[in-house]
N, C-alpha and C positions, 0 to 999 in steps of 0.2 A: 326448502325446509331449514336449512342451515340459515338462514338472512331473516327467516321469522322467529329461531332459537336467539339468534343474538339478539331481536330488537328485542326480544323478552328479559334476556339477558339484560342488558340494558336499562330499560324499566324500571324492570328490579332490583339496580343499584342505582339508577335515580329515585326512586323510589324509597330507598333506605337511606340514602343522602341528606333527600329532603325530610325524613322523618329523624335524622342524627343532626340537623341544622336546628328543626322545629326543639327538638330534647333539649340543645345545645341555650335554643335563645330564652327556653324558659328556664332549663335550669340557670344560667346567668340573672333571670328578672329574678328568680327564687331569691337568688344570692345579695340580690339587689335589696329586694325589700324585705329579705328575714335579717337582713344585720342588724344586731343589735338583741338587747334582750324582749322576751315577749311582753305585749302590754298589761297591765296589770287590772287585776276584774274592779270593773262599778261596785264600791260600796255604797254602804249608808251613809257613812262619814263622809264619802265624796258627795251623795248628796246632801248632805248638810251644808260641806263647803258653798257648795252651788247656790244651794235656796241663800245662802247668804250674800253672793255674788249679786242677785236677782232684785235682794231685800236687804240694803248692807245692815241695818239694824236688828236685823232679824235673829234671833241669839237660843232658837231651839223652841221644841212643844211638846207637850204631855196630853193627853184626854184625861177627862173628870175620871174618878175610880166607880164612880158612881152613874154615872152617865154617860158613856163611852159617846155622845152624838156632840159632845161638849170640847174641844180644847182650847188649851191654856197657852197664849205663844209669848214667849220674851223680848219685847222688843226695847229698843232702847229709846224709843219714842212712842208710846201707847197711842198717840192718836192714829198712828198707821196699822193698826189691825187689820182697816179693811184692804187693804192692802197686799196680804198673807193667804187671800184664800185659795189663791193658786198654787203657792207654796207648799201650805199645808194638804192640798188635795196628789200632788205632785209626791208627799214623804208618807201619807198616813194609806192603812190598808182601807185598798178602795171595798171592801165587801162591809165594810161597819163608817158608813156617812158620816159626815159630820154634818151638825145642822148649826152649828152656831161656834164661833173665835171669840172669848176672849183675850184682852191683852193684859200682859203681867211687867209692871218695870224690871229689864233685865240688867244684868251690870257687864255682861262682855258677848260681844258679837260672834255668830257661827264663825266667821273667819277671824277674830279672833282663837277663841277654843281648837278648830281644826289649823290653824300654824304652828300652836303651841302642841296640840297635843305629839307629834314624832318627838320633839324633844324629851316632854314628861314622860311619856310611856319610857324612852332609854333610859330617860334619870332612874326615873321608880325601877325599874328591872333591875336596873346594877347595882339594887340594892339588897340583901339577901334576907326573904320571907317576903316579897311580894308576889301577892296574888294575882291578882287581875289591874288592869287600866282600864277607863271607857271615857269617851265623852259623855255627861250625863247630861244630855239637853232639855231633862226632866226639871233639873234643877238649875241650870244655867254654870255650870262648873265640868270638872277635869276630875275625875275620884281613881283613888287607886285603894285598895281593898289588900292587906300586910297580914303576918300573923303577930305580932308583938308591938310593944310599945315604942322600943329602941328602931325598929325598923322604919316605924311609923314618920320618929323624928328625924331620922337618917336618909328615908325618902323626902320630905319640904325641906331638908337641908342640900339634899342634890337639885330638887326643883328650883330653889331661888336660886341657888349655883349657876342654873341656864337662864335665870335672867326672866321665870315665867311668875308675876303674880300671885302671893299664896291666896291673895283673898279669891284667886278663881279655883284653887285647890283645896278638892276633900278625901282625909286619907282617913279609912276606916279601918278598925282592927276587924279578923275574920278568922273562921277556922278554917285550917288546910284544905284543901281537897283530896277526897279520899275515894279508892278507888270503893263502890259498894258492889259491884257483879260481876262477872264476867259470862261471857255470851260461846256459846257454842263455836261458835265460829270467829270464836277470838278476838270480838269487836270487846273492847272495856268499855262501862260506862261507867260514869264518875257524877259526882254528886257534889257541891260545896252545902256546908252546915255552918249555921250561925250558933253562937252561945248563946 
């Protein structure tokens, strides 16, 4: 009885051994591969960057307003359209098809607009009344959206400061944004208004 208590005995601290070893080797791999900060989520922008990578001419697309089966892409060589259809099946919502690419002369590459844009969006921020940043790949440019005129000219004066292009910059005046509800549960919703 006592020789079958120990071998249990036993066991059961090889048994916790090997399960304080296995804890040991993953927490160590944890450690391994969480160093550092976590990765950052797949935007649109990053595909944008991508479709450019794929297409270097490739400089953004919009669908017709009128015919969503229709888009418009910027390239900087229009005979590569055909070219794009992968691109654009890759960025555009797969539940509304496209049935047909046009090509439009663009004047600046997705990789251009996504290098410059971390720069412009900092410039425009550190400038006080800006509203929004985006890539506008509708239009082939970099927009920031202010509330004043002064602002206006104080964000394209920090822009060329970084050395970005104004002709790829459009800065529009806007009205604030303001809060219009509040939600039961304490979600705000907000609204921007044009004049």
């Amino acid at each position: 009885m006592e020789k079958r208590r120990r071998n249990r005995v036993t066991r059961i601290v090889v048994g916790v051994g090997g399960m304080l070893g296995i804890l040991l080797a993953v927490q160590a791999e944890s450690v391994t591969v969480g160093d550092g900060p976590p990765p950052k989520p797949y935007t649109h922008n990053d595909a944008l960057r991508d479709a450019g990578r794929v297409e270097p001419g490739f400089g953004g697309y919009f669908r017709d307003r009128n015919d969503n089966g229709i888009a418009y892409v910027y390239l900087m060589d229009v005979s590569q359209q055909a070219k794009v259809w992968e691109i654009i099946s890759g960025l555009a919502d797969p539940s509304i098809p496209i049935r047909e690419v046009r090509g439009l002369q663009g004047q600046f590459t997705m990789g251009q607009l996504t290098e410059w844009y971390p720069k412009f969006r900092r410039a425009a921020f550190a400038v006080p009344g800006t509203i929004t940043t985006s890539i506008q790949e509708g239009r082939n440019r970099l927009k920031a959206t202010v509330v004043t005129e002064s602002a206006r000219a104080a964000v394209l004066a920090a822009v060329a400061q970084e050395g970005i292009s104004l002709d790829a910059v459009i800065v529009e005046i806007g009205s604030p944004i303001r809060p219009s509800a509040n939600l039961p549960d304490g979600i705000q919703v907000t609204v921007t208004t044009r004049n």
